[in-house]
C-alpha positions in Angstrom: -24.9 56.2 14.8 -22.8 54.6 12.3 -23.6 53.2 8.7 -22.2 51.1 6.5 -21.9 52.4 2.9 -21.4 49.9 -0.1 -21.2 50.2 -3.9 -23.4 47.2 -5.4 -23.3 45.6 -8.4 -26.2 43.6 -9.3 -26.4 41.0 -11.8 -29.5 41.0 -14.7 -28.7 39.3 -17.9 -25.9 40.6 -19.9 -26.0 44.1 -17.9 -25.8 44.9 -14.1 -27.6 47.4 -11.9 -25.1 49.7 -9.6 -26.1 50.9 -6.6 -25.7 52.6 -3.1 -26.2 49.7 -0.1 -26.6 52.1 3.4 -27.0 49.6 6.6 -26.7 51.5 10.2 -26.1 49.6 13.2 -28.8 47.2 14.6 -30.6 47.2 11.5 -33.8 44.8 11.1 -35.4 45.8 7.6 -34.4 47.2 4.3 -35.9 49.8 1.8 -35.5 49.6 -1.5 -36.1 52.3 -3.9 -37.9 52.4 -7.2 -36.8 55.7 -9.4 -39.3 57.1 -11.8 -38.0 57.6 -15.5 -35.5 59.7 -16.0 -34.2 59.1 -12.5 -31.6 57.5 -11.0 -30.1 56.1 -7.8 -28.7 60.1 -7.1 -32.0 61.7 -7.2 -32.0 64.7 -4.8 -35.4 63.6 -3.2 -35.4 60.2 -3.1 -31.4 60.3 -1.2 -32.5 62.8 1.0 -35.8 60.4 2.2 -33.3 57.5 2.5 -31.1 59.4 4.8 -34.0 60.0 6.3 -35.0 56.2 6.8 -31.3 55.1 7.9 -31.8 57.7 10.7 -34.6 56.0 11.7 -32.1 52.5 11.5 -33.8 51.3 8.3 -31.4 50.0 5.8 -31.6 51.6 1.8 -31.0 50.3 -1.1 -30.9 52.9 -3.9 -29.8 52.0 -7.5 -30.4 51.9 -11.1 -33.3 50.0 -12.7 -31.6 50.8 -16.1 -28.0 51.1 -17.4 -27.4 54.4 -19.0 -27.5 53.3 -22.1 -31.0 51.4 -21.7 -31.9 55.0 -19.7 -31.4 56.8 -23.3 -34.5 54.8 -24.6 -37.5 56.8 -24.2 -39.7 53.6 -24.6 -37.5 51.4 -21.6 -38.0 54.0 -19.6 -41.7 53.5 -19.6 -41.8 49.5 -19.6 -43.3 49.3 -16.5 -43.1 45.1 -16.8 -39.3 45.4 -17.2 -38.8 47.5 -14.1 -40.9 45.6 -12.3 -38.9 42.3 -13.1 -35.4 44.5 -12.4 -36.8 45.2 -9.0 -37.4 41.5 -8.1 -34.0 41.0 -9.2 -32.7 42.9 -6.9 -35.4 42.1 -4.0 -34.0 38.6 -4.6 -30.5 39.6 -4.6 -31.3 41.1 -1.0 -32.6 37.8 0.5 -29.7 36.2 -0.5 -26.9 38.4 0.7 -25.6 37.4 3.5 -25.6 41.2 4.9 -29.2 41.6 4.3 -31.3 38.4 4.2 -32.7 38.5 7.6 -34.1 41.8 7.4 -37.6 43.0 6.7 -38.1 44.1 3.0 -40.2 47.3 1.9 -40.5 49.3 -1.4 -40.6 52.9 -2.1 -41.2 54.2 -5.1 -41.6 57.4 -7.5 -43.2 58.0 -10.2 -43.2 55.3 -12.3 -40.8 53.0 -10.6 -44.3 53.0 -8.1 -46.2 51.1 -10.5 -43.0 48.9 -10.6 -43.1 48.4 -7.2 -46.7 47.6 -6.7 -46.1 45.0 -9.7 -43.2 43.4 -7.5 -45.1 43.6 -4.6 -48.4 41.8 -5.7 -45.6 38.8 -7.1 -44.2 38.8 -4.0 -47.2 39.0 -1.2 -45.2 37.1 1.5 -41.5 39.3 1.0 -42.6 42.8 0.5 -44.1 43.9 4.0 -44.7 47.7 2.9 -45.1 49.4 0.1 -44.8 53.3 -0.5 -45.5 55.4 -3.3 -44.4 59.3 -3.8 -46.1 60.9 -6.3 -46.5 57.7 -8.2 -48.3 55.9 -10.8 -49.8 53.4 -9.3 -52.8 53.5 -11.8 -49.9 51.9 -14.6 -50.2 48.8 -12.4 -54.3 48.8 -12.4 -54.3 45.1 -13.2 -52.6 43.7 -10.1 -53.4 46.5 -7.8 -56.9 44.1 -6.5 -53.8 41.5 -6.1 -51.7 43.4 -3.7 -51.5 42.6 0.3 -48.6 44.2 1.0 -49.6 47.5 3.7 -49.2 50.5 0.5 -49.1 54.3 1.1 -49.7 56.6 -1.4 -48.4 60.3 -1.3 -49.5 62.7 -3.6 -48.6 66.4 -3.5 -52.0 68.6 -3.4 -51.0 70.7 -6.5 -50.1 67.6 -8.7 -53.8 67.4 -9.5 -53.5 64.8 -12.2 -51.7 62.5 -10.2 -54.1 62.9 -7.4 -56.4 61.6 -9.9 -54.9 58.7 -10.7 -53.8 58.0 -7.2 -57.2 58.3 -6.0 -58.4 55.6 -8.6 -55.7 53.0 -7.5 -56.1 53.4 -4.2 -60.1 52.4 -4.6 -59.1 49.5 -6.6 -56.9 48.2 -3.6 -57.9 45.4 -0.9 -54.7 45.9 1.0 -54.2 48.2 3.9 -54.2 51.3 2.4 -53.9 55.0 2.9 -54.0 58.2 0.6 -52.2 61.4 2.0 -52.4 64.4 0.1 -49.4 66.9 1.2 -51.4 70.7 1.0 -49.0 73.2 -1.2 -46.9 70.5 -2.7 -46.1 69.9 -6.1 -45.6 67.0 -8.0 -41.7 66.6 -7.0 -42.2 68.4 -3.6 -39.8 71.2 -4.2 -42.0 73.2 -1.7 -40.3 74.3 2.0 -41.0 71.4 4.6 -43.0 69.3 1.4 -40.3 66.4 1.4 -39.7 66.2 5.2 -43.1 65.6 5.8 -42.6 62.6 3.2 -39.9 61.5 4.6 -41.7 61.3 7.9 -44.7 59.8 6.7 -42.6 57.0 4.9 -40.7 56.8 7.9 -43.8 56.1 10.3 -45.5 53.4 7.5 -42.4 51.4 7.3 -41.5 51.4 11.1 -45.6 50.3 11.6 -45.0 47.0 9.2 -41.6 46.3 8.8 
């Protein structure tokens, strides 16, 4: 199977977000991924679950909801509003390139760029046909999270007992379809043998259900 690899450049006020555009043949729907601060398109995990995806012919979008620069800033890095807006940004630049407009659009994100997405997402109920979360926040987005109709999967590693805490919590406050996985042995950046795969996998099998 062959992809298509592209260096984007996408346009947000005065700055512009690069990223890594991955489309394999027959394609008919597109990830996008939302990093978690700190993070960056050429995160380890969240490349090796979007190779994953293009295996499975799902088109990725992986790139940076800051510049560097903006990445330095401790507080930006936490302004889950301005991620949120960045990723719409780019969810609109999607629709509107020619390459990818006619493809399904999904979101998965880490950490914080989860909360990010869910925010997107519940702005966006009739775009974003699946949402999923790995080791996320979503409990930074509590006050659209009742707003949300996009399909959402949340994956929490069963050592990462804070985070299973606040996952827990979101995923009671959501009316969408939902589900909460809990990966045994795994910790919060699923550095454990066969922890990612079976991320990868279950991300896999959620966006091939509703996109």
């Amino acid at each position: 199977m062959d992809n298509t690899e592209k260096i984007i450049k996408i346009p947000v006020g005065k700055v512009s977000m690069e990223g890594l555009l991955v489309i394999p043949d027959n394609t008919k729907s597109i990830v996008l991924f939302a990093h978690g601060s700190g993070s960056s398109r050429f995160s380890p995990r969240n490349n090796f679950v979007a190779g994953f995806l293009n295996k499975q012919r799902i088109t990725t979008l992986l790139f940076d909801l800051l510049t560097e620069t903006e990445d330095l800033e401790y507080s930006t890095r936490f302004d889950i509003d301005l991620l949120s807006e960045r990723l719409q940004t780019a969810t609109n630049w999607i629709q509107n390139n020619p390459l990818t407009s006619e493809l399904a659009i999904g979101y998965f994100g880490a950490s914080t760029g989860a909360a990010a997405a869910i925010i997107a997402a519940s702005k966006l109920p009739d775009v974003i046909k699946a949402v999923v979360s790995r080791g996320g926040r979503p409990d930074l987005a509590t006050m659209v999270l009742n707003q949300v109709k996009s399909p959402t999967l949340l994956i929490v590693g069963g050592n990462d007992k804070l985070v299973i805490d606040f996952n827990r919590y979101a995923y009671e406050k959501l009316h969408s379809e939902k589900e909460l996985v809990v990966i045994p042995g795994a910790s919060h950046l699923f550095e454990e043998a066969g922890t990612l795969e079976k991320v990868a996998e279950l991300a896999a099998n959620w966006f091939e259900k509703y996109l």
